[in-house]
Every structure is written in structure tokens, then in C-alpha cells.
C-alpha positions as CSV (number, residue, x, y, z in Angstrom):
1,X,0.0,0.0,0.0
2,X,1.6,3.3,-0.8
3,X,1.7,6.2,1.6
4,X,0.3,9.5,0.8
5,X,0.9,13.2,2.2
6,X,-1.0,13.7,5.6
7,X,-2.7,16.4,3.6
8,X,-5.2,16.4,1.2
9,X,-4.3,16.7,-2.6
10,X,-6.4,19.7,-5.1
11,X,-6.8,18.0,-8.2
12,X,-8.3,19.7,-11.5
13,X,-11.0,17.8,-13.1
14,X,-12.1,18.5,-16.7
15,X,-15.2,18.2,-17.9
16,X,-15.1,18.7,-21.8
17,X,-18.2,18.8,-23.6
18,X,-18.8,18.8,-27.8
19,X,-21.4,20.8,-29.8
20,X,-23.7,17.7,-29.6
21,X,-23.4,17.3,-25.4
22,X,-21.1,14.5,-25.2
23,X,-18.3,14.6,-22.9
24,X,-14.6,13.5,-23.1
25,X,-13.4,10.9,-21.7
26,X,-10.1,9.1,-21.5
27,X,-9.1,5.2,-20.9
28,X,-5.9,5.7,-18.4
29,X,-2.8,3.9,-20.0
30,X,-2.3,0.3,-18.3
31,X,0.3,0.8,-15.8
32,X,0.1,2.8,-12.2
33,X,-2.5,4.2,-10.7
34,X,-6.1,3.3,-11.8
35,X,-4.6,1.1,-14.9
36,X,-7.6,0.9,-17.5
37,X,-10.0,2.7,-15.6
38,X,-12.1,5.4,-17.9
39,X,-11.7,9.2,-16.4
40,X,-12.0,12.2,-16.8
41,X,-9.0,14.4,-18.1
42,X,-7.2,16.2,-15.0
43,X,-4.5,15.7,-12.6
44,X,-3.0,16.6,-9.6
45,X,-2.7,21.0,-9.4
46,X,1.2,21.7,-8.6
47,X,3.0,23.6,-6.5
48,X,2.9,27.5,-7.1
49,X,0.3,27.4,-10.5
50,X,-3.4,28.2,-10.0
51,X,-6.7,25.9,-11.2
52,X,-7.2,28.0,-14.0
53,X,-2.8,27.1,-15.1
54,X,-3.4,23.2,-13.7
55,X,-6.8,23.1,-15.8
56,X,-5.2,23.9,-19.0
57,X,-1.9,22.2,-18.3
58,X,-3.4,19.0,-18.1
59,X,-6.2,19.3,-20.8
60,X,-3.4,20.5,-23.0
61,X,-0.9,17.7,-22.1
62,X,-3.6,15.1,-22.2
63,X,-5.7,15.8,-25.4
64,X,-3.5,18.3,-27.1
65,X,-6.4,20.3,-26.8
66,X,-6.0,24.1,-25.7
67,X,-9.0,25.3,-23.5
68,X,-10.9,28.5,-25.2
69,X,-12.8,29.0,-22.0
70,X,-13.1,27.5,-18.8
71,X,-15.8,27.6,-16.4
72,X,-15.5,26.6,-12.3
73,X,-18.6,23.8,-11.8
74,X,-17.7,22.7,-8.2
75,X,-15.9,20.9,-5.9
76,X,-15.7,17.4,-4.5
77,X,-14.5,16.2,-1.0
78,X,-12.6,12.5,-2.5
79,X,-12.2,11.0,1.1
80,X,-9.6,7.9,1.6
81,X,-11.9,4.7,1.4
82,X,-9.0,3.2,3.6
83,X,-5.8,4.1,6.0
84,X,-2.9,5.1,3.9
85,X,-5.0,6.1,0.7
86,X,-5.1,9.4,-0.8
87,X,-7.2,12.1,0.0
88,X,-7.9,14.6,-2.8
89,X,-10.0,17.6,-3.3
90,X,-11.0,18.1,-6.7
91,X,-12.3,21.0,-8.7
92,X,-14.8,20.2,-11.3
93,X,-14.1,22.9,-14.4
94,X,-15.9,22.7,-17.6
95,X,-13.7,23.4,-20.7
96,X,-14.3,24.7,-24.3
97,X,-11.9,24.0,-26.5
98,X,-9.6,24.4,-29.8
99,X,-7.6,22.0,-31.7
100,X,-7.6,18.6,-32.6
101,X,-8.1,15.3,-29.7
102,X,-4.3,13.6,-30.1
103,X,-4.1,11.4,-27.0
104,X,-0.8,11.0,-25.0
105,X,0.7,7.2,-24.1
């Protein structure tokens, strides 16, 4: 079991929806945490940027899309189901969007 900060964690997550209403989402590569799972796109915020940087950081680095406009939705409490897990607080951000989907490995 791996050992996480005694703190919780902000995570950005990215809800991306198309003209038609559907919403992106991405199949997690098979190895570390969550292998295979479906997600949204997102990740951990770091040190010294903002949600707004981490938002568009991540959509870009994940998609290769570049966020047009970005719109806070809410938050979420993600509790540890277990000692030792992690703890994360995450920001639910909707995201339009320029560009072409080209999906990292």
C-alpha cells in the first residue's frame, strides 16, 4: 500500500463537452494508478500554479487540446476509502476547446 501526504491533494478535473453534449473521456494507460479505468481528463494541481494554469496544463498535455474558456462547476471532498489512501479535493471545471483530440501514451 503506498503512503500519501498527511494532507489532502487539489486536483483539477475536466469536464469537456462537444457541440452535440457529449463529454470526453479518456481510458488511463495500463500501468500505475487506476490502470484501464475510464476518467475524466485532469490531474494533480502543482506547487505555485493556480486551477485555472493546472486546468489547462493538463487538458493540453492530455488531449492536445487548448482550453478557449473555462468555467468553475464545483468541488468534490474524494475522502480515503482506507488508511494510507489518498485524499484529494477536486475541482470540477468545464472546458471549451480548440484543436484537434491527439491522446498521450
Amino acid at each position: 500500500m503506498k503512503t500519501h501526504p498527511p494532507h489532502p491533494i487539489p486536483v483539477v478535473r475536466l469536464i469537456v463537452p462537444d457541440d452535440t453534449g457529449r463529454v470526453l473521456i479518456l481510458r488511463r494507460n495500463h500501468i500505475g494508478y487506476a490502470a484501464g479505468d475510464w476518467c475524466l481528463p485532469g490531474g494533480k494541481i502543482d506547487y505555485g500554479d493556480t486551477v485555472e494554469e493546472s486546468a489547462r496544463r493538463e487538458l493540453f498535455e492530455e488531449t492536445g487540446l487548448t482550453c478557449t474558456e473555462m468555467k468553475f462547476l464545483f468541488y468534490q471532498d474524494s475522502l480515503p476509502m482506507e488508511a494510507e489512501e489518498m485524499h484529494c479535493i477536486n475541482f470540477y471545471i468545464e472546458c471549451r476547446c480548440s484543436g484537434a483530440i491527439t491522446m498521450n501514451e
